[in-house]
C-alpha positions in Angstrom: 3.9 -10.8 -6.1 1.1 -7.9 -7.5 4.4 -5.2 -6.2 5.2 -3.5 -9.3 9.3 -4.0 -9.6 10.1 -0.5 -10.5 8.5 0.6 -8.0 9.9 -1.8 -5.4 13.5 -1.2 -7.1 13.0 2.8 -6.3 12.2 2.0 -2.6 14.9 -0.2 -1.9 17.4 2.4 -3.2 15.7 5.5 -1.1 15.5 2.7 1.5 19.1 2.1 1.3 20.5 6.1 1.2 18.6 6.9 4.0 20.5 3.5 6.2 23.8 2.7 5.2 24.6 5.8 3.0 28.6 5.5 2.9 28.6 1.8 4.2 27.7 -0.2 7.4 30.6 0.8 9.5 29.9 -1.7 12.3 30.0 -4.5 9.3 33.0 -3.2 7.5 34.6 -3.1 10.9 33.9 -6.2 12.7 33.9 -9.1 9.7 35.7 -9.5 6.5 34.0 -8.7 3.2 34.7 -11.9 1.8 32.8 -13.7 5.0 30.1 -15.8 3.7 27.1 -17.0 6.1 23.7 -18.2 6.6 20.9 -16.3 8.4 16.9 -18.0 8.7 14.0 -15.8 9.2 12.2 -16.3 12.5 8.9 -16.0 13.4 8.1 -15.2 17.1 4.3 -14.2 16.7 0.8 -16.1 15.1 -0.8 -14.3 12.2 -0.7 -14.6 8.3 2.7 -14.5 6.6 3.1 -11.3 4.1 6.3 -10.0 2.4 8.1 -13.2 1.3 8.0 -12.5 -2.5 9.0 -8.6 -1.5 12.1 -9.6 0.7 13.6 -12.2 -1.7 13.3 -9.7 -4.0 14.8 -6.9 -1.8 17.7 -9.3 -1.5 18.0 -9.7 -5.3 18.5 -6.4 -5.7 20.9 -5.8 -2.9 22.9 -8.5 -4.2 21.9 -10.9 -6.8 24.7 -13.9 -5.3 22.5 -14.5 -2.2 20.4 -17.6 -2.4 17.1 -17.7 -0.7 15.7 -20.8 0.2 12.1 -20.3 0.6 9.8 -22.2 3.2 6.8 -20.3 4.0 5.1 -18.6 1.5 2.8 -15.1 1.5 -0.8 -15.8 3.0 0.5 -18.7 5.4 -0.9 -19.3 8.6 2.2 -18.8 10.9 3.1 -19.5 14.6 6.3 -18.6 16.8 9.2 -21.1 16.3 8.6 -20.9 12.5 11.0 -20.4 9.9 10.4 -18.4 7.4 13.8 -18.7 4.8 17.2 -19.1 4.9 19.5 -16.3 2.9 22.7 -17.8 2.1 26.1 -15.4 0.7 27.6 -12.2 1.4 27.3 -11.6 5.3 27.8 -8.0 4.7 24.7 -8.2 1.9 22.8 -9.8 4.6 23.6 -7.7 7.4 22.6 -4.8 4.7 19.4 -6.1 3.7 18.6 -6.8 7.5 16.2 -4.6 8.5 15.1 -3.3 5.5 13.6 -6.5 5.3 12.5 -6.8 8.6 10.5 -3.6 8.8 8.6 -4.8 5.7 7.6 -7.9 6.2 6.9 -7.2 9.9 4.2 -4.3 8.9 3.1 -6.3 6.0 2.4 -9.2 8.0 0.6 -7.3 10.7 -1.3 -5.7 7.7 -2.2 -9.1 6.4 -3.4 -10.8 9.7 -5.3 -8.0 11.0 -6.7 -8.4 7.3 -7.8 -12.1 8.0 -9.1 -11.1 10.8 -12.2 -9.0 9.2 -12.2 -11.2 5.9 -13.5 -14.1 8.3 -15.8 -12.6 9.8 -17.7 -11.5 6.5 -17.8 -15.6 5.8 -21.0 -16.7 4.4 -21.7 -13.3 2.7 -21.0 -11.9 -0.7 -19.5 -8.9 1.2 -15.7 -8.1 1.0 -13.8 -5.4 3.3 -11.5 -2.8 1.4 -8.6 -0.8 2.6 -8.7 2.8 2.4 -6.0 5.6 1.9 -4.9 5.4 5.3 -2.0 4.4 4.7 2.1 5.2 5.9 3.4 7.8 2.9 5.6 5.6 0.2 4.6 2.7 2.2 1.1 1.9 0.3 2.2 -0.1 -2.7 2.9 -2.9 0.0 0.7 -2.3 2.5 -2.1 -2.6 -0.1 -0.4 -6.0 -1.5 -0.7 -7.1 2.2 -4.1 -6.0 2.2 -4.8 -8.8 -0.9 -2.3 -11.5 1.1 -4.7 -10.9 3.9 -7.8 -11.8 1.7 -8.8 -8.2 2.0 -9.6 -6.3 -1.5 -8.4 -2.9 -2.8 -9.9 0.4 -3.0 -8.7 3.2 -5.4 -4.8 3.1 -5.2 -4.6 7.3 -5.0 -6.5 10.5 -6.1 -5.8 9.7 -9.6 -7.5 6.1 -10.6 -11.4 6.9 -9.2 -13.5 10.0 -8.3 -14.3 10.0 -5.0 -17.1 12.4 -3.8 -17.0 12.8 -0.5 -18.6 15.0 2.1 -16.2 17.9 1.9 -16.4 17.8 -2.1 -20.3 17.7 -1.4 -20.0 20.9 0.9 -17.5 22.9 -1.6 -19.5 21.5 -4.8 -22.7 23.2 -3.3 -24.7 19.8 -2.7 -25.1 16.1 -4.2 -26.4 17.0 -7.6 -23.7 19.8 -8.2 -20.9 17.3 -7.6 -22.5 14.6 -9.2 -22.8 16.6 -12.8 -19.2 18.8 -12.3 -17.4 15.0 -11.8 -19.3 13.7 -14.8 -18.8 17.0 -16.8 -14.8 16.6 -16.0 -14.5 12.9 -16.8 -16.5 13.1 -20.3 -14.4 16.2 -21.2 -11.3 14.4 -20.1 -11.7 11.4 -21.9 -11.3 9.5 -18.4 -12.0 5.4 -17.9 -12.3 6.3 -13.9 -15.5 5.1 -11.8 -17.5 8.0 -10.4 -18.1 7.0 -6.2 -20.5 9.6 -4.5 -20.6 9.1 0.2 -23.8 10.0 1.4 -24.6 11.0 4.6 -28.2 9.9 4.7 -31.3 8.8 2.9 -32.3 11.9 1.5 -28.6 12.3 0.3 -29.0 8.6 -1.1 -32.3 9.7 -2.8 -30.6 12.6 -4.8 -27.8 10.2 -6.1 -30.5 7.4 -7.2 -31.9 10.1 -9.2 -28.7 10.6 -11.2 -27.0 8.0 -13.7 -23.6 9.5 -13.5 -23.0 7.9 -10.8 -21.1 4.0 -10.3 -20.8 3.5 -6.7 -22.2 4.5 -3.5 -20.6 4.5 0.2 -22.9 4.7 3.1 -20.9 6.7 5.3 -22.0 5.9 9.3 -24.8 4.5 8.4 -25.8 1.6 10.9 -26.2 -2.1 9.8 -29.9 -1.8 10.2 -29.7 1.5 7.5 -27.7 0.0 5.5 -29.9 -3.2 4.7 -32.4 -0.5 3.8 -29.9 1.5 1.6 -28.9 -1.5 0.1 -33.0 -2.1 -1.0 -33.5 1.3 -2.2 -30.2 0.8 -4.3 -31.7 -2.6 -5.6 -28.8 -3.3 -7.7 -27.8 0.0 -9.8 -25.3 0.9 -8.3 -22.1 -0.8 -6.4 -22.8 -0.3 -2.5 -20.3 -0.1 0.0 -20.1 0.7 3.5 -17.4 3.3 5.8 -17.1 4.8 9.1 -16.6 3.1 12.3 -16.8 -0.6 11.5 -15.1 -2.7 14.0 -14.2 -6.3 13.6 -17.2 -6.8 16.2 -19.8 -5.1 13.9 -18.6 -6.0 10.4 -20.5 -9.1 10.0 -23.6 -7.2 10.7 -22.9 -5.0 8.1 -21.7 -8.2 5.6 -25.1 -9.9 6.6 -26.9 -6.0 5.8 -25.9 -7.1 1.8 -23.8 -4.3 0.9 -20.6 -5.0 -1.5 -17.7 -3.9 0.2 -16.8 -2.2 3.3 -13.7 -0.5 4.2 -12.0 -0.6 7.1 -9.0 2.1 7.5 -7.7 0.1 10.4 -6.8 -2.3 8.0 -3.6 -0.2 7.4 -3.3 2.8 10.1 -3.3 1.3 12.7 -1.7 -2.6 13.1 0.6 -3.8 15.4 3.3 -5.1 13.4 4.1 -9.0 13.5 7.4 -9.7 15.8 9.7 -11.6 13.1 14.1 -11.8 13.4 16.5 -12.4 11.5 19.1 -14.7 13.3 22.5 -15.5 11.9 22.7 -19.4 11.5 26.5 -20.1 12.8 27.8 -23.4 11.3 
């Protein structure tokens, strides 16, 4: 699991204030606290599995007496009828833990088919597609690990771990060149290990950066496939290329095939349906 624990355990309590607060009345109400039980995790749509590793973690921390048994696995190929798990303990814990862990592993696993879904059609070229910062607030840590289940890569995680010049920096900075020295002025005064990233709008935009070494990465912004292949030959190699702004699962092998590096894709994460998974109490 690439989730970061900490940050997974912080979730799961915010998670947890804003649901049950002072306790799951209907629970508490309706079944003993001693009740022990057995619950199996459903699939009822095809995709790519994503969120196992998260939700048996989610249960640990809940309550560390339930036993998950584990049967499908993060990045499996899935189809309705499957099962998942089975959780075994506390049927309050479970009942707790319920949709928690359904709303997680449904968005991830929406995240990581849609994800599948562009990855295979980029087969055959070096090109990979990246996920963006388009992304549900407090939600990204995971959405981003569904991103990798899907066979998808990661961009930057936030503002702080790249520099990112894009067209409104351009605009503000007063043009390519003025962003392009003020970013590599900050980050040697700084002391910073970050990549410098510069979008351009167009070839003479392109031109400027290939004139200046400050620069790591470059993202064609709306460029066609057909620009791109020549962007990508003016670039020759100097600089990591990517490509952003309208690519469609019907288009993205065109811009694979166009040889650029990465392409993102912020409907990898903004806009998925999410898979249709249950959690059904197993009755002995």
């Amino acid at each position: 699991m690439a989730v970061e624990l900490d940050k997974l355990k912080k979730f799961v309590e915010l998670a947890l204030e804003e649901d049950v607060k002072g306790g799951d009345y209907t629970s508490l109400s309706t079944i003993s606290e001693r009740a022990q039980g057995d619950a199996k995790l459903l699939v009822k749509d095809a995709g790519v599995l994503a969120g196992v590793a998260v939700a048996e973690e989610i249960f640990r921390l809940i309550d560390p007496t339930l036993s998950v048994d584990v049967r499908l696995h993060d990045g499996q190929a899935v189809q309705p009828g499957d099962i998942a798990f089975y959780v075994h303990g506390s049927i309050h814990s479970i009942l707790k833990a319920e949709r928690l862990v359904l709303n997680v592993m449904q968005r991830m696993s929406g995240i990581a088919t849609r994800t599948k879904e562009y990855s295979q059609q980029l087969e055959g070229t070096d090109a990979q597609v990246l996920d963006t910062r388009k992304t549900t607030p407090l939600l990204r840590f995971l959405e981003k690990d569904a991103v990798l289940i899907g066979g998808g890569a990661n961009h930057r995680f936030g503002l702080y771990d790249m520099i990112l010049i894009k067209d409104n920096h351009v605009d503000y900075a007063g043009g390519i060149s003025q962003a392009i020295q003020k970013a590599h002025a900050y980050r040697t005064e700084n002391n910073l290990d970050v990549a410098i990233e510069i979008e351009v709008r167009n070839f003479a935009e392109l031109e400027e950066v290939l004139a200046n070494e400050a620069v790591d990465r470059v993202m064609f912004d709306n460029f066609t496939a057909d620009d791109v292949r020549k962007a990508v030959e003016l670039v020759n190699g100097r600089l990591v290329t990517e490509a952003s702004g309208g690519i469609t699962l019907a288009t993205i092998a065109d811009y694979g095939r166009a040889g650029v590096d990465y392409i993102s894709v912020g409907a990898l994460t903004h806009s998925v349906k999410s898979m249709d998974l249950s959690l059904k109490a197993t009755v002995l």
